[in-house]
C-alpha distance (Angstrom), angle and dihedral (degrees) to the residues before:
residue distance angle dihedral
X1 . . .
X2 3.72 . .
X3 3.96 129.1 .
X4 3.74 90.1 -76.5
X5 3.87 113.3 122.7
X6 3.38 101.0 -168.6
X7 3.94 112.8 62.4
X8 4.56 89.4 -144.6
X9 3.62 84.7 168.7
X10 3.99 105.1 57.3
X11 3.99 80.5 34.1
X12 4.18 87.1 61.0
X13 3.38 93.3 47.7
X14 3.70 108.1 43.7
X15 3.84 95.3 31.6
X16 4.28 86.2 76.9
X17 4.39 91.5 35.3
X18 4.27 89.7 49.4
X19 4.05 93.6 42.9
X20 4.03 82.3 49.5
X21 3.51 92.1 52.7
X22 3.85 93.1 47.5
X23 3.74 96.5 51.1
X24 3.97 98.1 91.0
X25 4.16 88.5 64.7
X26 4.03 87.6 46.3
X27 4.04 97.3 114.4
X28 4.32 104.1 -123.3
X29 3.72 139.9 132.5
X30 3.38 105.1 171.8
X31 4.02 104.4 43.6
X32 3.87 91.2 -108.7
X33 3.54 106.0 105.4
X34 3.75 93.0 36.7
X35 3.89 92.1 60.2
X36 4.20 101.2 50.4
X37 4.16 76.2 44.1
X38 4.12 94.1 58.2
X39 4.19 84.8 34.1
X40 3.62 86.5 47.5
X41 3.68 100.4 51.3
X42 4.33 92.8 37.1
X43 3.63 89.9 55.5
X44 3.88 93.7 52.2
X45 3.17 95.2 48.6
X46 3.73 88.6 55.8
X47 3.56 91.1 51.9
X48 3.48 96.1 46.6
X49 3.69 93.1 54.4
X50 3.45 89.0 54.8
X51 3.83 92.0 52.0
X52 3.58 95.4 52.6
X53 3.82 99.1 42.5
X54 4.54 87.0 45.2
X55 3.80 84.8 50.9
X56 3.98 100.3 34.4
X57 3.81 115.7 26.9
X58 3.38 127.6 94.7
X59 4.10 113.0 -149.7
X60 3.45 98.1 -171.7
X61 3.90 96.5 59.4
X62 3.96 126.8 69.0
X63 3.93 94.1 -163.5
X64 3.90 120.3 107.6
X65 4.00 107.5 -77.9
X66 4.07 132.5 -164.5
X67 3.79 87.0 20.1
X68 4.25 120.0 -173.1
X69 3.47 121.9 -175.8
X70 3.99 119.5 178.1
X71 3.76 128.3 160.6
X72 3.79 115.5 -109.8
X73 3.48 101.2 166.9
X74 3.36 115.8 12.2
X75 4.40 105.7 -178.4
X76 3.70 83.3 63.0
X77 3.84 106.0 34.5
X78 3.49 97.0 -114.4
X79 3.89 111.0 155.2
X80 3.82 128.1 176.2
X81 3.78 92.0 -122.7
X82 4.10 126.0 178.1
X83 3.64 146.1 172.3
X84 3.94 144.9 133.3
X85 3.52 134.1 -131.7
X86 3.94 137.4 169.5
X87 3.91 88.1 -68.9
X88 3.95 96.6 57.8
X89 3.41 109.6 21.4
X90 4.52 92.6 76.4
X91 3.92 80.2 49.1
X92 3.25 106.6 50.1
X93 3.94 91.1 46.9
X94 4.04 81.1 43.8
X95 3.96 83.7 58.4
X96 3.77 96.6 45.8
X97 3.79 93.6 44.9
X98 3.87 95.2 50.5
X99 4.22 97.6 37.4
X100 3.08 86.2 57.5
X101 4.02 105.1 53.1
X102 3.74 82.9 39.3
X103 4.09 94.2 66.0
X104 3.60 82.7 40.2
X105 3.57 82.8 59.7
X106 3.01 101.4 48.4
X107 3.61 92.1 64.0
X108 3.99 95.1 125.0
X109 4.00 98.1 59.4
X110 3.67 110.8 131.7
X111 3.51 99.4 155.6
X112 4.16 111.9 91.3
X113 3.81 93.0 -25.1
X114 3.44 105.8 -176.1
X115 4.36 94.8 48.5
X116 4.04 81.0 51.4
X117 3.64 95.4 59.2
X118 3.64 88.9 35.9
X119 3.45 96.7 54.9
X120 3.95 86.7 42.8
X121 4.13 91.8 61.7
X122 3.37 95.9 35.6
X123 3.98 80.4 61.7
X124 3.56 95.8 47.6
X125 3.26 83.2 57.2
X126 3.54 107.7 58.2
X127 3.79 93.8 41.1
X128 3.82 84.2 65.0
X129 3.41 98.7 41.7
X130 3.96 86.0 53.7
X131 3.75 94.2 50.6
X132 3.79 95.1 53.8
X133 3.83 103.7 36.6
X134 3.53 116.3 133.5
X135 3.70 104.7 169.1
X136 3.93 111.6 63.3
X137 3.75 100.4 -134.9
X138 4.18 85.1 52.8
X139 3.87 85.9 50.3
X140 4.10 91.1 52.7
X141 3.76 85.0 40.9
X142 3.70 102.2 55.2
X143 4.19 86.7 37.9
X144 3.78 89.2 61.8
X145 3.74 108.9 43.5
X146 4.14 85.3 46.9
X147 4.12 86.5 60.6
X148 3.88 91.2 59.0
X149 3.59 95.7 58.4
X150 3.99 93.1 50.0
X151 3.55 86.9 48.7
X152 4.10 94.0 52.0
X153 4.08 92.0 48.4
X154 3.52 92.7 47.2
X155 3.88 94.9 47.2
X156 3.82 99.5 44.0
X157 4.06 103.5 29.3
X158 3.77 103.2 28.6
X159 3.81 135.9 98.7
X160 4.25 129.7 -66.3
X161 4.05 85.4 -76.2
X162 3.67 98.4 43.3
X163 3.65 101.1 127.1
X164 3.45 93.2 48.0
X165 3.84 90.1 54.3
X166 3.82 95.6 50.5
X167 3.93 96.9 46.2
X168 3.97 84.8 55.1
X169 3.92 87.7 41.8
X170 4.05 93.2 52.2
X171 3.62 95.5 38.5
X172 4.01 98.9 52.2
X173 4.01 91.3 35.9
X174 4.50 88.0 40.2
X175 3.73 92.8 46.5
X176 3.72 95.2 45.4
X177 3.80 96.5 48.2
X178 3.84 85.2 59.8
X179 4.12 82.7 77.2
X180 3.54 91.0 56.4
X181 3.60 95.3 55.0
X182 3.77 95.1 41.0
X183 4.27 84.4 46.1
X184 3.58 92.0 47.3
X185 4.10 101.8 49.3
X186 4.06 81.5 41.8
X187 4.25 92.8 61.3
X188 4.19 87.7 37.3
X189 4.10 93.2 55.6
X190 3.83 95.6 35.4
X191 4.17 110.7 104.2
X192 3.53 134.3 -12.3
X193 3.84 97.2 -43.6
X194 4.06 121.4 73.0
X195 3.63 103.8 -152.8
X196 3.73 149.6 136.9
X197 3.91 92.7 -167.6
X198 4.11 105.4 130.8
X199 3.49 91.9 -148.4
X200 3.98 91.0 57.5
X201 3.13 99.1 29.2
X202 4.21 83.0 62.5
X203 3.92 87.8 51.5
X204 3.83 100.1 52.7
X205 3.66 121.7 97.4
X206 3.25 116.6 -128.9
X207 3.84 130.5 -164.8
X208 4.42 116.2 -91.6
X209 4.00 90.2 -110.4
X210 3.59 101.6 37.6
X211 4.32 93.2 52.8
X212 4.03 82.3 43.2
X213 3.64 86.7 55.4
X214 3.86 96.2 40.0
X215 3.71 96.7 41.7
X216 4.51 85.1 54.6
X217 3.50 85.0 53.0
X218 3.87 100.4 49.3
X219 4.25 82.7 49.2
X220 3.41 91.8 46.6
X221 4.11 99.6 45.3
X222 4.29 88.2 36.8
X223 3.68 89.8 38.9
X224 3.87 100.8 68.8
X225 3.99 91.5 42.7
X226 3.93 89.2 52.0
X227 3.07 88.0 32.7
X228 3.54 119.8 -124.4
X229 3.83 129.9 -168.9
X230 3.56 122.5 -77.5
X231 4.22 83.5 18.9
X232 3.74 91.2 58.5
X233 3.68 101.8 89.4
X234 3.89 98.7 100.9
X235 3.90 98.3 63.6
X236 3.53 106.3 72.7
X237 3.50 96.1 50.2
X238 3.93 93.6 52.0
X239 3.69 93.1 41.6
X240 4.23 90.5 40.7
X241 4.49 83.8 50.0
X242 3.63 99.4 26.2
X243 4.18 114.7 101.8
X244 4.11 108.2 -125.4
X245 3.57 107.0 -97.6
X246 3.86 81.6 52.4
X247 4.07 90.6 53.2
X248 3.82 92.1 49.6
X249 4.09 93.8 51.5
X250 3.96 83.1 48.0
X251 3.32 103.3 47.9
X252 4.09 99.3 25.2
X253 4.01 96.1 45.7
X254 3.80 111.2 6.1
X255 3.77 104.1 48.1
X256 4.91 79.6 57.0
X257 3.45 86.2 56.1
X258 3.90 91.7 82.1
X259 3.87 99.8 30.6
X260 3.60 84.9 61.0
X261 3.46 103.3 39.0
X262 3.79 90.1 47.9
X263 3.78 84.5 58.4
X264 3.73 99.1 42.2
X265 3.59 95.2 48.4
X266 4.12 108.2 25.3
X267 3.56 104.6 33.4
X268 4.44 97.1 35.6
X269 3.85 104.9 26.9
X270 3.72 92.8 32.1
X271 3.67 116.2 34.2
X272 3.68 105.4 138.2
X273 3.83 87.7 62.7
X274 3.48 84.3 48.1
X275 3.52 96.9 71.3
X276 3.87 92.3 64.3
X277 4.00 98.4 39.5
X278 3.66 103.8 43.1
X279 3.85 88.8 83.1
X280 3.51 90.8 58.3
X281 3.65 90.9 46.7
X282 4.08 85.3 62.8
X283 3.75 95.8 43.6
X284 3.65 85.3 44.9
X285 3.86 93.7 50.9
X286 3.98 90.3 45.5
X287 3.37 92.2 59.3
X288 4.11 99.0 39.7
X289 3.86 75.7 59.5
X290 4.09 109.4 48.5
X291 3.93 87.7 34.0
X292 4.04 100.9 42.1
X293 4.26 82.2 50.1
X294 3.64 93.2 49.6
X295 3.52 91.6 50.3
X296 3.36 99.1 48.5
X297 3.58 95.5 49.4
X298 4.25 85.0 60.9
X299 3.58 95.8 57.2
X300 3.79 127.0 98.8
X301 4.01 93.6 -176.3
X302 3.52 109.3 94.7
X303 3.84 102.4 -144.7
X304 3.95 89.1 42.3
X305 3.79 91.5 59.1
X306 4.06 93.8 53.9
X307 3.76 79.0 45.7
X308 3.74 100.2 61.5
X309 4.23 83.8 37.9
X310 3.65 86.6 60.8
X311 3.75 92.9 55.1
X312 3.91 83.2 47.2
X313 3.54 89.0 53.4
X314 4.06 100.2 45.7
X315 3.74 79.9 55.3
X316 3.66 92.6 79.4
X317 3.84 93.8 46.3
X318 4.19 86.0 59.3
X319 4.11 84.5 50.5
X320 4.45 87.3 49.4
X321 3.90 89.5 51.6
X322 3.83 92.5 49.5
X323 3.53 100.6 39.1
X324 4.26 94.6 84.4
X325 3.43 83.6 -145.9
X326 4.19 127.3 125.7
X327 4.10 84.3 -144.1
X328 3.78 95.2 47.9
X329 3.66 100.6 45.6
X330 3.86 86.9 42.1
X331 4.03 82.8 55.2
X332 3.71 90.7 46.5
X333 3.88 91.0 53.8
X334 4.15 93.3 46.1
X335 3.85 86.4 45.6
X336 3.88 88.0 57.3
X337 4.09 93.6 45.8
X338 4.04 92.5 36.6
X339 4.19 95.7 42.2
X340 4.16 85.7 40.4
X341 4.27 85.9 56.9
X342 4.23 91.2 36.4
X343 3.93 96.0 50.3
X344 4.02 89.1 46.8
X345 3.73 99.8 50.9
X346 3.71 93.8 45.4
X347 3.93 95.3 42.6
X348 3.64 84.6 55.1
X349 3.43 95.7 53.1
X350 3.69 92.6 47.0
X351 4.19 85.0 54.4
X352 3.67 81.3 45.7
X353 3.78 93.2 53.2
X354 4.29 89.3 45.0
X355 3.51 88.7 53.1
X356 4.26 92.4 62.1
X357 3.82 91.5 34.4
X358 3.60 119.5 31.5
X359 3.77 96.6 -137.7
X360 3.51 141.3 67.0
X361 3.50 101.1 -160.5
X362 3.90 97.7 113.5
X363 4.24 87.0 -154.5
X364 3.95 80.9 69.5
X365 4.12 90.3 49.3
X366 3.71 125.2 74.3
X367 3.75 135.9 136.4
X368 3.98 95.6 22.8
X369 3.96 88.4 131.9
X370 3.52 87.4 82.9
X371 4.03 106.2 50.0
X372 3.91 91.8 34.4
X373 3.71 109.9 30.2
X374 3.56 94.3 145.1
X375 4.02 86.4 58.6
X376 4.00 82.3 45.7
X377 3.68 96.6 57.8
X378 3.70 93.4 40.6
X379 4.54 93.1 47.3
X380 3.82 74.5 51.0
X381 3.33 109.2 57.5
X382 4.04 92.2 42.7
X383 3.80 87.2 55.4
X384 3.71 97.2 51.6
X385 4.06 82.4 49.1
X386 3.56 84.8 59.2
X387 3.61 108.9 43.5
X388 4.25 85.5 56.7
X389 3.95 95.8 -102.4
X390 3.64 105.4 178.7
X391 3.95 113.3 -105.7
X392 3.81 85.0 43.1
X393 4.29 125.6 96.1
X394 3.73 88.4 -124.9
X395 4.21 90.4 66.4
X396 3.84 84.5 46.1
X397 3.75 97.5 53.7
X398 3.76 97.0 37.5
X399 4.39 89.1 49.1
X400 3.61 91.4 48.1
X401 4.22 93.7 47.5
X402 4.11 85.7 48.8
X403 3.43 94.7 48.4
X404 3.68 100.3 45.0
X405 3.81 86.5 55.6
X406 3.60 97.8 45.2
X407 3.65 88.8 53.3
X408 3.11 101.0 45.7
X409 3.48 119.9 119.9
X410 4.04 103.6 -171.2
X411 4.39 84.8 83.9
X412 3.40 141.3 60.0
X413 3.86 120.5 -107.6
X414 3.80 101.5 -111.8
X415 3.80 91.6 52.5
X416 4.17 90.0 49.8
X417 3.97 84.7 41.9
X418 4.47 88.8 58.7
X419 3.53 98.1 42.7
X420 3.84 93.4 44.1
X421 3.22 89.6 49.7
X422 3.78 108.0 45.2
X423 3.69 81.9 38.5
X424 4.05 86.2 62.1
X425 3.90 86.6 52.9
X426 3.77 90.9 66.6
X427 3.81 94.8 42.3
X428 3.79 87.8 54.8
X429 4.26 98.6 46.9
X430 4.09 81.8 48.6
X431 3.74 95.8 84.6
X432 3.45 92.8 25.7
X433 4.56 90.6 62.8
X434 3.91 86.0 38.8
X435 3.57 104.5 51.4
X436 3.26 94.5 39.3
X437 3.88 82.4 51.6
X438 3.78 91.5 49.5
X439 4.39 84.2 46.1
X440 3.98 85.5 55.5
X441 3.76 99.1 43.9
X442 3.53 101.9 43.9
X443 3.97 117.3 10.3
X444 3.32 137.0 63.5
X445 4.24 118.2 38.0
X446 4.01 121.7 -34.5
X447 3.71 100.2 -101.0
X448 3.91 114.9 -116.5
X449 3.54 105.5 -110.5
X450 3.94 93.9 48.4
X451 3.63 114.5 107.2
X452 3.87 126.1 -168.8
X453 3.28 133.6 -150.1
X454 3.94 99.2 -124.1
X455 3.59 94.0 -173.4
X456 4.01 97.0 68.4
X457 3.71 102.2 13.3
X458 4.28 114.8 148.3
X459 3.44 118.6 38.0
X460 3.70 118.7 -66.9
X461 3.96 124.7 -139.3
X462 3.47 94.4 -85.1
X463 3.32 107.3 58.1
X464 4.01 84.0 33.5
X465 3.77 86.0 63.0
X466 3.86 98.7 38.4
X467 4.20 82.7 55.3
X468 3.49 96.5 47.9
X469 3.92 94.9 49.5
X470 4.20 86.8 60.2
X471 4.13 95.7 36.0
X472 4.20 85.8 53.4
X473 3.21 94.9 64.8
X474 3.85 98.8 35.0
X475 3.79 90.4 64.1
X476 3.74 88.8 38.5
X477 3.47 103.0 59.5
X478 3.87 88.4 40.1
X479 3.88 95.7 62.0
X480 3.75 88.3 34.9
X481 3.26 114.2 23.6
X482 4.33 93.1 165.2
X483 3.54 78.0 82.2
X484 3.86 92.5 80.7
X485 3.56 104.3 11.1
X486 3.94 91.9 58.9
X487 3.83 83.9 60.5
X488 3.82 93.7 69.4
X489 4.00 112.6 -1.0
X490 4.06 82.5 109.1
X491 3.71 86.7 59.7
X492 3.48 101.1 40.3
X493 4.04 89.3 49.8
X494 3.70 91.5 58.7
X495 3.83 96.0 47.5
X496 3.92 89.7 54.4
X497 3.57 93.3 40.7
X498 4.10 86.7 54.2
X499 3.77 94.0 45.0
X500 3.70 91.8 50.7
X501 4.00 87.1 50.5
X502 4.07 92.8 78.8
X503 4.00 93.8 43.5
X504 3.98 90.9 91.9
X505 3.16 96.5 43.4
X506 3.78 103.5 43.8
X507 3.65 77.8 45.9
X508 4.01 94.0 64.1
X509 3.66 84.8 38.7
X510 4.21 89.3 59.3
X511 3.99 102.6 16.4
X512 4.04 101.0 163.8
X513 3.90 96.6 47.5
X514 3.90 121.1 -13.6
X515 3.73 91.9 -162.5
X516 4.35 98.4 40.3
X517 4.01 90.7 111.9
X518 3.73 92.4 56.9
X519 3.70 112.9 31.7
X520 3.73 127.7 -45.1
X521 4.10 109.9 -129.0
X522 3.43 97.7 74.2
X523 4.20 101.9 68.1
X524 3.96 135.6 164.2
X525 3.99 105.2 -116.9
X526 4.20 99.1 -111.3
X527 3.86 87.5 -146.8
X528 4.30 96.3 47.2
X529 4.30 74.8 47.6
X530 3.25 96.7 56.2
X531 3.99 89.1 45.9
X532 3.29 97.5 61.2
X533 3.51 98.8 44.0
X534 3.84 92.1 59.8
């Protein structure tokens, strides 16, 4: 471990998991004293991430920072290893921020209080412990117990067809962890050097087939958490059955889990495989975009519609990681943090909205612009955030993706030409599913059948004050977005500037078509090749 005394980044971590633990002995009845407890303890462990990172972290360099290392099992190499870079550090203040609003949302849970909250920690936890692995096996570890929680909150507090949700949620999510861990002992065994280090893990060289094989895994495993299209199914069933502060915490933390993973692991441990999947990573992210906003545009449940936009929206981060550009996988990093604050307003509106009306099915809705026009304005304002209005992070994020693909110089004009195109498709059927969301919800005449609770009917300061907190820095970040790039553009520079390292010599590997196996649209410009060879 480095000359740090204080280990801030095993404090972050178990601060939530030991506060979690302690809740059983906390002295309540009634649920009341348990909640400000979990708020209590999610909130200072926001603040002391902050601390630490304010007093520890270094902007201006991309190499790990705050590093521990300790032994935890030592026959097998297994070490409790962390540190923070450019990549995790606007993540894990991402999953601070929004665990935090979400047990503030949560602020109505009668049912089993002190298991919610419990559950809700022991979350926090993981996410963290996810964001700053180091050692692989810690990293599968900390992805695993996080899935069990989910599954619990889904299962107990979710919607009529909860359980079926989280069995589908834990089996696609279970069975594709299992590639991780197969991955993961694959990279330790390979060569001279048994370890599950990340670091040296990233530095080994591993034979053509075997990174092929490991790099399909990662996609695979990372793929269903993003999600990815066909592995995609699972997420509007748990955000359709899931309560709200559950749908925030999925779509605000979980959803970043795989975006950054499939950067950490596919684009810096295994670049060489890179070469020949970040194609597929476009075509992938195209059609995660076209299909997510067709979908969305069929659905008449409210949450399930922001579901299938979120798949829309991870499309663009796939398009940032394959763009070999600093700009687009800078983009693909601010889409994560701006989609992960987007999603978790508007999901909390929607729970917001259920809470008045009973029903999600936006057929049943009508005319609510009138009795909860503060609740209007605010659904409003989240869904011109996520249809990319200028002024708003989403715009940012989804500018900086296109133009890190369109300058890109790794493919050839008529493959940036379809993907920029399609990719335009699903910007344009954004606003068209969302306002004619917002047109459902709110205009028109209340339909017949809804009833209202006319006691608490527009949105009260709470939930005025958890909506603000996520709209702030929405607008924030999309009249200044320096605000969060500057936090990891050093970062982000270095990992493009690695990934572009192989190109020549993949390319001297593959000279007449680096991409003739596969499928031959997608091909590396010989002159730009030649370029950056010289």
């Amino acid at each position: 471990m480095n000359a740090i005394e204080i280990p801030w980044l095993s404090a972050i971590i178990f601060l939530p998991l030991v506060a979690a633990l302690v809740i059983p002995l906390v002295p309540d009845k009634e649920g009341k004293t348990v909640r400000w407890y979990g708020l209590g303890v999610a909130l200072l462990d926001f603040v002391l991430m902050i601390f630490a990172l304010w007093q520890n972290y270094d902007f201006q360099s991309s190499a790990l920072q705050m590093t521990e290392s300790y032994s935890w099992i030592p026959q097998i190499g297994f070490n409790w290893s962390l540190g923070i870079d450019g990549l995790s550090m606007p993540l894990i203040l991402l999953t601070g921020f929004i665990n935090t609003l979400a047990v503030f949302a949560a602020w109505k849970v009668t049912t089993k209080p002190r298991l919610f909250y419990a559950l809700m920690l022991i979350m926090y936890s993981a996410q963290l412990g996810v964001f700053l692995a180091q050692d692989i096996l810690m990293f599968f570890l900390m992805w695993e117990v996080e899935l069990v929680p989910v599954y619990l909150l889904i299962s107990i507090w979710g919607g009529a067809n909860r359980r079926y949700a989280a069995t589908k949620f834990i089996i696609y999510t279970a069975a594709a962890s299992i590639f991780i861990l197969i991955a993961g002992f694959a990279m330790a065994f390979s060569g001279d050097n048994f370890t599950f280090n990340m670091t040296e893990l990233g530095m080994k060289e591993y034979p053509k087939a075997l990174e092929l094989a490991l790099y399909a895994g990662f996609l695979i495993a990372y793929g269903v958490k993003l999600p990815i299209f066909p592995l995609h199914t699972w997420l509007p069933d748990a955000h359709g059955e899931a309560s709200a502060p559950g749908s925030m915490i999925l779509a605000g933390v979980l959803l970043k889990m795989g975006g950054y993973a499939l950067i950490r692991f596919n684009v810096e441990m295994l670049t060489d495989a890179h070469v020949t999947f970040a194609p597929v990573l476009a075509i992938l992210g195209v059609v995660n975009i076209v299909y997510g906003a067709f979908c969305a545009f069929a659905q008449t449940n409210l949450k399930r519609r922001l579901a299938y936009s979120s798949i829309a929206h991870m499309g663009f981060v796939l398009i940032g990681i394959a763009s070999y550009t600093e700009i687009g996988i800078s983009g693909a990093v601010l889409q994560m943090v701006s989609h992960g604050l987007i999603a978790a307003s508007l999901f909390f509106l929607s729970g917001v909205t259920y809470e008045r009306t009973h029903t999600l099915v936006m057929d049943k809705m009508g005319g609510m612009g009138k009795v909860m026009p503060r609740t209007f304005a605010l659904f409003t304002i989240g869904s011109m955030a996520s249809l990319a209005l200028p002024g708003m992070s989403g715009f940012v994020g989804e500018l900086m993706v296109f133009l890190g693909l369109a300058t890109s110089d790794v493919y050839s004009s008529s493959f940036k030409i379809v993907v920029i195109f399609l990719s335009a498709v699903g910007v344009i059927l954004t606003p068209i599913y969302l306002l004619s969301m917002l047109r459902q919800v709110f205009y028109g005449n209340q339909h017949q059948d809804l009833h209202l609770d006319a006691v608490v009917l527009d949105i009260k300061p709470r939930e005025l004050f958890i909506t603000a907190c996520l709209l702030v820095p929405i607008i924030g970040i999309g009249f200044y977005p320096k605000m969060i790039t500057q936090t990891y553009d050093v970062k982000t520079v270095e990992v493009a500037a690695h990934a572009r390292q192989v190109l020549p010599v993949v390319a001297r590997q593959q000279p007449t078509n680096l991409y003739s196996q596969i499928f031959t649209t997608p091909t590396l410009a010989s002159s730009q090749i030649v370029n950056i060879v010289e």
